[in-house]
C-alpha positions in Angstrom: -11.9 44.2 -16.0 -10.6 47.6 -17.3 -13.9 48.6 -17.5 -14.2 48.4 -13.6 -10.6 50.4 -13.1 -8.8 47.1 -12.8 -5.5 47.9 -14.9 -4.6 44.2 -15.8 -0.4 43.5 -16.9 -0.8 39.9 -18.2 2.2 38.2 -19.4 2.3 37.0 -22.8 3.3 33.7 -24.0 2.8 33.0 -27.6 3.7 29.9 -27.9 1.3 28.2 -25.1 -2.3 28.8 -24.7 -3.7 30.7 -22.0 -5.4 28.6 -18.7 -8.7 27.7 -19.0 -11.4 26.6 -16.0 -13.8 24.1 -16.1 -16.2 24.8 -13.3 -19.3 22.3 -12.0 -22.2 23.4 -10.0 -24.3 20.9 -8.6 -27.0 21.9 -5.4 -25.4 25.1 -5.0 -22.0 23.5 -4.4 -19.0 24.9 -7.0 -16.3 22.8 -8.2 -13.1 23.5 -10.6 -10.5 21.7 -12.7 -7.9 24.0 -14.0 -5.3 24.0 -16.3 -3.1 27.5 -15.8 -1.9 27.4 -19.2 0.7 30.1 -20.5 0.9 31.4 -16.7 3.4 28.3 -15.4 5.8 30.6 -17.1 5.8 34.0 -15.3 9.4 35.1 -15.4 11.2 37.7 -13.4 11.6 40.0 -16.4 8.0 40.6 -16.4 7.5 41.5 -13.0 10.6 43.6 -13.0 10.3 45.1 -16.4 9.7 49.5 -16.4 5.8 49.3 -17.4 5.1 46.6 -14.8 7.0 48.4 -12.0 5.2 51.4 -12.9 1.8 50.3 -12.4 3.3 48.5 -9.0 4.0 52.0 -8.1 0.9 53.1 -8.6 -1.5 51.0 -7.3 -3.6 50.9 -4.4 -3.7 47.1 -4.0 -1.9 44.1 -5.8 -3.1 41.0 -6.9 -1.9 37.6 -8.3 -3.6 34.2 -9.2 -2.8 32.2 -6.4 -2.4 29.4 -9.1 1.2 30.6 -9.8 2.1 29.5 -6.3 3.4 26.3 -7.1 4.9 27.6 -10.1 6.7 30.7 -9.3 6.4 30.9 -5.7 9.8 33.2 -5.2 8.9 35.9 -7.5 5.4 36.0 -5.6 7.5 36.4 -2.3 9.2 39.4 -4.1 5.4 41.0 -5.1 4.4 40.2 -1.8 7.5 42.0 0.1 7.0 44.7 -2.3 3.2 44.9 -1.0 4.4 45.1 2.3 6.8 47.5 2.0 5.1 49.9 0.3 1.7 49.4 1.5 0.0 48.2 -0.7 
């Protein structure tokens, strides 16, 4: 994704594996089964460390895996809030 200008800030866990997506297409019809892996463990202190607030600063837009939702849904509020206020 770098490649494209997408500056990726993946949290590291390294004691779990990361999530993995088994996808199915049958007659043009796409379906998934998912296991988010490492990422049921994003934590405030990533999202509120110095690099990661840097790049927050910087960017145009933000984006998250909606697959944290059920997860971490409060520190996506935060990102969100932060979107909003800052237009991004």
């Amino acid at each position: 994704m770098t490649a494209t200008g997408v500056c990726v800030r993946y949290a590291v866990d390294a004691t779990r594996p990361t999530g993995t997506c088994c996808l199915c297409f049958v007659d043009g019809v796409k379906s998934s089964v998912t296991d988010v892996g490492a990422s049921k463990q994003l934590v405030a202190e990533h999202l509120s460390s110095r690099d990661t607030r840097a790049l927050m600063q910087r960017a145009v837009c933000l984006f998250i895996e909606s697959y944290q939702l059920g997860t971490c849904f409060d520190l996506l509020m935060d990102v969100g809030l932060y979107a909003l206020d800052n237009d991004r």
